[in-house]
Structure formats: C-alpha cells, structure tokens
C-alpha positions as CSV (number, residue, x, y, z in Angstrom):
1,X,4.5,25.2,-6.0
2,X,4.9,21.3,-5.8
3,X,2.2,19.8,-7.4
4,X,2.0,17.3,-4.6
5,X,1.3,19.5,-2.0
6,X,-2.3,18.8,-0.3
7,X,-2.8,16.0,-2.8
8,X,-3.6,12.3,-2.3
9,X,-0.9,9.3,-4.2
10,X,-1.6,5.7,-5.0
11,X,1.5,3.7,-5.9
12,X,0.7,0.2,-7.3
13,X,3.6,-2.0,-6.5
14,X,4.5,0.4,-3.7
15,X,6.6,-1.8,-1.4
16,X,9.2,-2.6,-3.4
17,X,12.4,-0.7,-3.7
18,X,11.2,2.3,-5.9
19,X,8.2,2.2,-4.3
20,X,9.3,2.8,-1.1
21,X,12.2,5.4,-2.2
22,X,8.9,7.5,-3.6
23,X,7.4,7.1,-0.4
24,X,9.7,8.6,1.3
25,X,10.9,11.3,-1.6
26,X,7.0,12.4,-1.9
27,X,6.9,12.3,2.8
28,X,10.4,14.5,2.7
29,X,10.1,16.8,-0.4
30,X,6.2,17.7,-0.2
31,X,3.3,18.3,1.6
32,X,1.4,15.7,0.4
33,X,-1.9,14.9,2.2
34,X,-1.9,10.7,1.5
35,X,-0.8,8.2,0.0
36,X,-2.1,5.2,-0.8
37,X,0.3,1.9,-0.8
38,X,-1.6,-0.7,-2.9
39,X,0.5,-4.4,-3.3
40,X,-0.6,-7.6,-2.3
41,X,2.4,-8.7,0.3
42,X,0.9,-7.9,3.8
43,X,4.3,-9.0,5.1
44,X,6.3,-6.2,3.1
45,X,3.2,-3.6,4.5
46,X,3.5,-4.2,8.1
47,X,7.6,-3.5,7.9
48,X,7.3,-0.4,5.7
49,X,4.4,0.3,8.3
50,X,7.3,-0.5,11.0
51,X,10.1,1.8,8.7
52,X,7.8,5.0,8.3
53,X,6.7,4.8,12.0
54,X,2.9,4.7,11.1
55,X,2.9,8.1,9.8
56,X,-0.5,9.0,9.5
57,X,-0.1,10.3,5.9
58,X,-0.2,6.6,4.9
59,X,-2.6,4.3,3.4
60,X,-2.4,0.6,3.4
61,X,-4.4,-1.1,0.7
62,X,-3.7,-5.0,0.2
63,X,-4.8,-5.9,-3.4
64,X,-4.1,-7.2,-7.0
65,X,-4.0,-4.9,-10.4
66,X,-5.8,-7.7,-11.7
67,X,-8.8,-6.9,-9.6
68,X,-10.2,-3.8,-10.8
69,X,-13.0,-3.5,-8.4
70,X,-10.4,-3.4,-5.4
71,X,-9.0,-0.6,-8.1
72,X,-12.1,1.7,-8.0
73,X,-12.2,1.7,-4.4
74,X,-8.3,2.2,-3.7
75,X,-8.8,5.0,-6.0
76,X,-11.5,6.8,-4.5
77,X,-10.1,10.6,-3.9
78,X,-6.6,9.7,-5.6
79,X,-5.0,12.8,-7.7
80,X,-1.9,11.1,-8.8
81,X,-0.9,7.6,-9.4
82,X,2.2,5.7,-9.7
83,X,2.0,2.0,-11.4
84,X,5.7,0.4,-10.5
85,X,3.7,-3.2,-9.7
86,X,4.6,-5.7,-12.6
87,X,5.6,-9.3,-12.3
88,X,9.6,-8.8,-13.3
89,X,11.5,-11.6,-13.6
90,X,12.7,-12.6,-17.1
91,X,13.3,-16.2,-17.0
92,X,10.3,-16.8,-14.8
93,X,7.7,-14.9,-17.3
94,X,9.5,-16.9,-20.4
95,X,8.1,-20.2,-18.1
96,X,5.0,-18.4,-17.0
97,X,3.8,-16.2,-20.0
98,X,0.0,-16.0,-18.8
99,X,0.6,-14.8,-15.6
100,X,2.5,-12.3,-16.9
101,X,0.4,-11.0,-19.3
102,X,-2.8,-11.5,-16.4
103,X,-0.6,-8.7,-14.5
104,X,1.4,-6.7,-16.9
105,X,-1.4,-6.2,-19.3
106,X,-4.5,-7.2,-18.0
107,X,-4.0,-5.2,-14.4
108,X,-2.7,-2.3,-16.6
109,X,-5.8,-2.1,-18.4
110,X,-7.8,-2.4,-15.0
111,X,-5.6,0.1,-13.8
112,X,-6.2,2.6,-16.8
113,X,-10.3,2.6,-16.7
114,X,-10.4,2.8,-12.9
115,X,-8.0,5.8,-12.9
116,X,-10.3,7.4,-15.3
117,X,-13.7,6.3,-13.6
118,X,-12.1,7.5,-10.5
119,X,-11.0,10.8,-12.0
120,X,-7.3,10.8,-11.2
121,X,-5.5,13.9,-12.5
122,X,-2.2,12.4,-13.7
123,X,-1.0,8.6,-13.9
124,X,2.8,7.6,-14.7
125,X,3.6,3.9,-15.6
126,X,7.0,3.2,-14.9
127,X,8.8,0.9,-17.8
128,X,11.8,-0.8,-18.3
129,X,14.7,-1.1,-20.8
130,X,13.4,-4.4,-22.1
131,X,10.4,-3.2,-23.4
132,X,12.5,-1.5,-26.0
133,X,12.9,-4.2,-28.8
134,X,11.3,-6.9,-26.7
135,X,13.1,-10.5,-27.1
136,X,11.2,-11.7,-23.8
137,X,7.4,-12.1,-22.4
138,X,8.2,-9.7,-19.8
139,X,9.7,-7.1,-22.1
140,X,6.7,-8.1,-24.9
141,X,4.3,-7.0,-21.8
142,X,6.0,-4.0,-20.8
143,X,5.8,-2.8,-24.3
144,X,2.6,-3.6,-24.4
145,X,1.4,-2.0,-21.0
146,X,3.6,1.2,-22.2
147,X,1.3,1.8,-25.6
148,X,-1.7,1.1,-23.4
149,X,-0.9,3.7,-21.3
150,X,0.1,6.2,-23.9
151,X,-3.1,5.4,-26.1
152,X,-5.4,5.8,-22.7
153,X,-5.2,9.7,-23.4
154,X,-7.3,8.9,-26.3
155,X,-9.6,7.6,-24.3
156,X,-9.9,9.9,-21.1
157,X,-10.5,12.9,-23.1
158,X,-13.3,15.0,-21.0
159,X,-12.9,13.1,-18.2
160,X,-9.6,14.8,-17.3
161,X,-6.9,11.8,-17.0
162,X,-3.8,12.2,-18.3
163,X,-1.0,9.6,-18.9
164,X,2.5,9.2,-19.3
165,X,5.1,6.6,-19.0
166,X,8.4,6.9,-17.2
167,X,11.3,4.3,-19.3
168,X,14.7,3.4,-17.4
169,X,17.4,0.6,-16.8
170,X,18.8,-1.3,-14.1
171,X,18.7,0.2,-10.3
172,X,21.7,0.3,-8.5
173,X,21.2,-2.0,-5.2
174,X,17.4,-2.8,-5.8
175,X,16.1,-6.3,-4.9
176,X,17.1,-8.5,-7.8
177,X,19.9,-6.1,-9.0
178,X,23.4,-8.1,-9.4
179,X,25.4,-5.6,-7.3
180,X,23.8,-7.4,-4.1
181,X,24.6,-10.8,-5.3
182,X,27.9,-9.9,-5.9
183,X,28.6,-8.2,-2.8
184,X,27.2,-11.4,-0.9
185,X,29.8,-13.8,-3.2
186,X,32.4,-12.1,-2.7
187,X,31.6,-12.4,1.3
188,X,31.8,-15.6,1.2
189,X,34.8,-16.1,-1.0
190,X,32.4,-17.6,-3.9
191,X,33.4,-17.0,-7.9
192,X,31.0,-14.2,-9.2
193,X,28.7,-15.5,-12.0
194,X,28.2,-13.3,-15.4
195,X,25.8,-14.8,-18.3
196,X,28.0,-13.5,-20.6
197,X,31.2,-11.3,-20.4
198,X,30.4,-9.2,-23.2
199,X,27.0,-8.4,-21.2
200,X,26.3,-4.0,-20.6
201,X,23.8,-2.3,-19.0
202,X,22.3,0.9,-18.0
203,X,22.6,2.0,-14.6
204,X,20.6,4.3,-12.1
205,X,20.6,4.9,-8.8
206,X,17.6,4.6,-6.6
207,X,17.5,8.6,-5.6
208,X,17.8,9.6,-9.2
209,X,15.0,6.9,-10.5
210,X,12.2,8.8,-7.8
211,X,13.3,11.7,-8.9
212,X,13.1,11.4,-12.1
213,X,9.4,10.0,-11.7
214,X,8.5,12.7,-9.4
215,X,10.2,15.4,-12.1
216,X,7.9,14.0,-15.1
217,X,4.9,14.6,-13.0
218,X,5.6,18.2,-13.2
219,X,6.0,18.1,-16.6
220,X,4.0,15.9,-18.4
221,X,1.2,16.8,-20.1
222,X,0.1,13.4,-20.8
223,X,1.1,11.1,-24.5
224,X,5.0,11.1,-23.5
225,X,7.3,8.3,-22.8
226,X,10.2,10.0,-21.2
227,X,13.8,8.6,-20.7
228,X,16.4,9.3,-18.6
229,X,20.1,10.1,-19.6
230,X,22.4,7.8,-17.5
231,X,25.2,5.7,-17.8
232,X,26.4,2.4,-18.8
233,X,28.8,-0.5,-17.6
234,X,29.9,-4.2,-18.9
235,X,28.9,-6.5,-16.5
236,X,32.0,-7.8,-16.1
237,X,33.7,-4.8,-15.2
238,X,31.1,-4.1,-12.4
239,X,32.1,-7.5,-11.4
240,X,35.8,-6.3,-11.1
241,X,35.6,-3.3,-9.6
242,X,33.3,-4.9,-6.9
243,X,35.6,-7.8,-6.0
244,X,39.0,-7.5,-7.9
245,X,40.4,-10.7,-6.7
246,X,37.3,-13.2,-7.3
247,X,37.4,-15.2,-9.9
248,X,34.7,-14.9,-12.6
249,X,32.7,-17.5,-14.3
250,X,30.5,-17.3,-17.5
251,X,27.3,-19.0,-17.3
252,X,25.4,-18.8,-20.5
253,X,23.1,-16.7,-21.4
254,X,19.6,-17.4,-19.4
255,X,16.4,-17.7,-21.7
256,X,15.1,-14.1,-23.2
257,X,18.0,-12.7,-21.8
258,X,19.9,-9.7,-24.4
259,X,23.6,-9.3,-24.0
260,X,23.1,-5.7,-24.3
261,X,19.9,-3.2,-23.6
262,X,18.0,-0.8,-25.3
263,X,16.0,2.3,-24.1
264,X,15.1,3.8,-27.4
265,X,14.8,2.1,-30.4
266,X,16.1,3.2,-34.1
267,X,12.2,3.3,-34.8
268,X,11.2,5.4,-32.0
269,X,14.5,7.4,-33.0
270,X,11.9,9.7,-35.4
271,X,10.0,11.0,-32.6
272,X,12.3,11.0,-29.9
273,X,13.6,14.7,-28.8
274,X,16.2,15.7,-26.1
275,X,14.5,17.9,-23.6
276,X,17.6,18.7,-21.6
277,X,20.9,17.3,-20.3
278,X,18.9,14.7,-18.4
279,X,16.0,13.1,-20.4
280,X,15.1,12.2,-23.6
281,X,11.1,12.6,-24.5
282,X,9.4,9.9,-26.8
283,X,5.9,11.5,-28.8
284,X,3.0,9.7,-29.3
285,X,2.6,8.0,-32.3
286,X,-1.2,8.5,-32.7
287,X,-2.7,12.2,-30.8
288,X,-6.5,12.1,-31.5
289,X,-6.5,14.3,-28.2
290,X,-5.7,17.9,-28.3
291,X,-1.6,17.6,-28.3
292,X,1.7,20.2,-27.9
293,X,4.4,17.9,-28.1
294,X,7.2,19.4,-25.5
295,X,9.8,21.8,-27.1
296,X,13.4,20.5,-27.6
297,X,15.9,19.1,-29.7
298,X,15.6,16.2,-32.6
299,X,18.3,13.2,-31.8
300,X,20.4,12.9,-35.2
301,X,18.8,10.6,-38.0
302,X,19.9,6.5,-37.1
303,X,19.7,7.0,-33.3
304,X,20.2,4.1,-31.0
305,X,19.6,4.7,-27.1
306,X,21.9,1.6,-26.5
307,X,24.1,0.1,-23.3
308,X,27.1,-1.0,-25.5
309,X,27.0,2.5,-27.7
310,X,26.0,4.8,-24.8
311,X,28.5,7.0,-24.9
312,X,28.2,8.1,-20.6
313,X,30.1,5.5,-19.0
314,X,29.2,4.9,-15.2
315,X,32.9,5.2,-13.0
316,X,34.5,3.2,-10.9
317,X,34.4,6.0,-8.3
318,X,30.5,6.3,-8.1
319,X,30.3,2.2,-8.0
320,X,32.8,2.6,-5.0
321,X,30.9,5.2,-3.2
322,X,27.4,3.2,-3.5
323,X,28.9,0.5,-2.3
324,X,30.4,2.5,0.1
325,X,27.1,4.3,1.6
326,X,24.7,1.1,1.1
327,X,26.9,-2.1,1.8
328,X,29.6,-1.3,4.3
329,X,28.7,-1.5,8.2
C-alpha cells in the first residue's frame, strides 16, 4: 500500500524544481488526498496553478518558514511534510550570513515545533552535499538544520512525529544548475565559464531525486540521514561533452566554493551503513528515543563519500540523452 494514499502533503519550498517534480510524482504515483504548496512567490503559484490545471487536490499557501504561526495553520491536518525551502546560493549566503541562518535555521526550527504541535506523522528535510564538511554559511546552515532535524525525534517522543533527512548533490537541469547555463552559451556562441578545471561533482537527475525522497518515506523510521548512490563528473568534462567546440575559460574559484564535494564524511564514516545498491543510511549520533537502526552493511574503515574518489562515473551517453529529452525542441 502507498503510504500516501488518502493522506494530506505540505512541501515547504514547493515551487521550485524538486518541489514541483514531487508534486507531480505524489499526483501520478498515489492517491493522495492534498497537498499543501507553502513558498512565498505568488508569481511561481499562479503558473504551477496554470501547469497542474487547478487540480483540486492542491493547496496554495503563500508564506515564510520564518513565520511559524503561518506554520501551525498551513499545517492543520498535514500527515507528511516535505522541507526543500532553503535560501541556496553560496556566494550570496557568504555576503548575507543572517538571512541565511533567519531561514535555514531559524524557519527549520519553526518548522520542526509546528510539525509536532500539529501532529504530522513523518517529516523529511531535504540536504545538500555542502553540508558535509561545511566551508560555506550555506553549507554551515544546512548542517545545522540537518542535526536539528535528526535531534527533533528526541523531542517528539509521545507526540508521534518522526524525522528524517534526505542528503544529495547537484540536480541535472534544475534552476541554478550549470547544464542550463551552458546550454544557453553555447547558443550564443559564448566561451563556457568553469571556476576551476579540476572542479567534480555529484550528479542526479530530477526523477531520481523525488523518488528517492518519496522512497525514504516508506522507510524511515525517523533518526536517519540517508544518501543516495549516484554518479560523478569533472566540471570540465560536462563542459565538453555539452559543447565540444567552445572554448573554456577558468574563472577562479568564487567565495566558499569547494573544488570537489562531499556527501559523507570520514567522521560520519563510523555510522554510516549501505542499505542496498542505491543508498547509503547515516545513524543518529545521540537515540534517547526508542531506536532500531535499519539492517545493512558497514562501509569499510576510512570511508570518504567523495565527487573526485566516487568510484560511479556519470556517462557521456546519459548527459546526451538529458540534454536530449529536456533541451532540444
């Protein structure tokens, strides 16, 4: 049985490009009753309004995490929640750390006591690569929000919230990912622009990022911070298999930028397990709640979940057929 079948889903964040790829997963895959779109861009509402015909099944809240009493009403009659909003940009959280911080760990924290006053079921927090080994605000906040929502199941005991946190890299074609950029130089016959030819990162498509979220909610039972297997590329390789014949400039490195990623740390290594070919499951450090970490296998002692070590390289035929199916007219 699908666990979202007759049940009611926020997603915070829920007009961006995950957002509204779990939108239309959860409309297509389930028989889920509502969900509820909360983000504060009434622009970005009214044209995924527009894209999903007004299907009825919809909610439209406009709102900020950092207002938790807009939370607590959003959240009346909500089983599961999604948290993708997050301010995002590096360079702009290096320049603007409180804002940041306002919305990445304050409106977490909002986010965490209203699910449990409102007695959500399950909550996932989705993450990114940079909070592993943090060198930037953003990735210091996303660390951050990712212990607060793993230490929240301390808290919710008895009132039956559990949380979880969902870790990945870079999504394939998402608003601010460099495979638009580059298709859009290349266009107009301009050189592409890498920070650093060295530079490797994970990669995930958009299909396989909602699923992967959707999968954990299945699974979870609320402490773990799970991680998706996937592949890795140098930037500058992207860049040639893209557009072969430009010509390639390197930039510098822009501030709190790494030239290559991390999703699991050599610390974390200890209580990291691999649950199947697909994910990799991080434990709780700290379980004062009732706890059965999942079954599976120990990664080997000194492991590095890494974008220049990874040892799954993404190929040049999948780049081609994404471009292929989301660029070409």
């Amino acid at each position: 049985m699908n666990k979202f079948d007759n049940a009611s889903v926020l997603i915070t964040g829920g007009t961006g490009s995950i957002g509204t790829k779990l939108i239309n997963d959860l409309l297509e895959s389930s028989k889920v009753k509502k969900i509820a779109i909360y983000s504060r861009d009434e622009l970005k509402q009214q044209a995924l309004r527009v894209k999903f015909r007004n299907d009825p099944r919809l909610r439209w809240f406009l709102g900020d995490i950092r207002d938790s009493q807009r939370l607590i009403r959003a959240l009346h009659g909500i089983d599961f929640v999604i948290h993708a909003a997050a301010l995002k940009q590096v360079d702009s959280g290096e320049y603007n750390p409180m804002e940041f911080i306002k919305t990445n760990v304050i409106g977490s924290q909002n986010l965490i006591e209203s699910c449990i006053d409102a007695g959500v079921k399950q909550v996932i927090a989705l993450s990114t690569d940079k909070a592993s080994s943090p060198i930037n605000l953003y990735g210091a906040t996303k660390l951050t929000a990712d212990k607060l929502f793993i230490a929240a199941n301390n808290y919710s005991q008895g009132y039956g919230t559990s949380f979880a946190v969902v870790r990945y890299g870079n999504v394939m074609g998402s608003r601010g990912s460099v495979i638009p950029l580059f298709m859009k130089l290349k266009d107009q016959g301009q050189p592409l622009p890498i920070t650093d030819l060295r530079m490797t990162r994970f990669w995930i498509t958009i299909s396989k990022a909602s699923r992967f979220i959707l999968d954990s909610f299945q699974i979870m039972k609320g402490g773990e911070l799970y991680v998706p297997k996937i592949p890795s590329l140098k930037i500058l390789d992207l860049a040639k298999i893209i557009s072969p014949n430009s010509k390639i400039t390197e930039i510098g490195i822009r501030p709190g930028e790494k030239i290559h990623e991390e999703m699991i740390s050599i610390e974390d290594g200890p209580r990291t397990r691999l649950l199947d070919s697909s994910r990799y499951v991080i434990l709780p450090i700290i379980t004062e709640w009732e706890y059965t970490p999942p079954i599976g296998e120990k990664v080997p002692e000194g492991f590095v979940y890494n974008s220049n070590t990874n040892s799954e390289r993404l190929k040049e035929d999948d780049i081609r057929l994404f471009i292929a199916n989301n660029f070409n007219d």
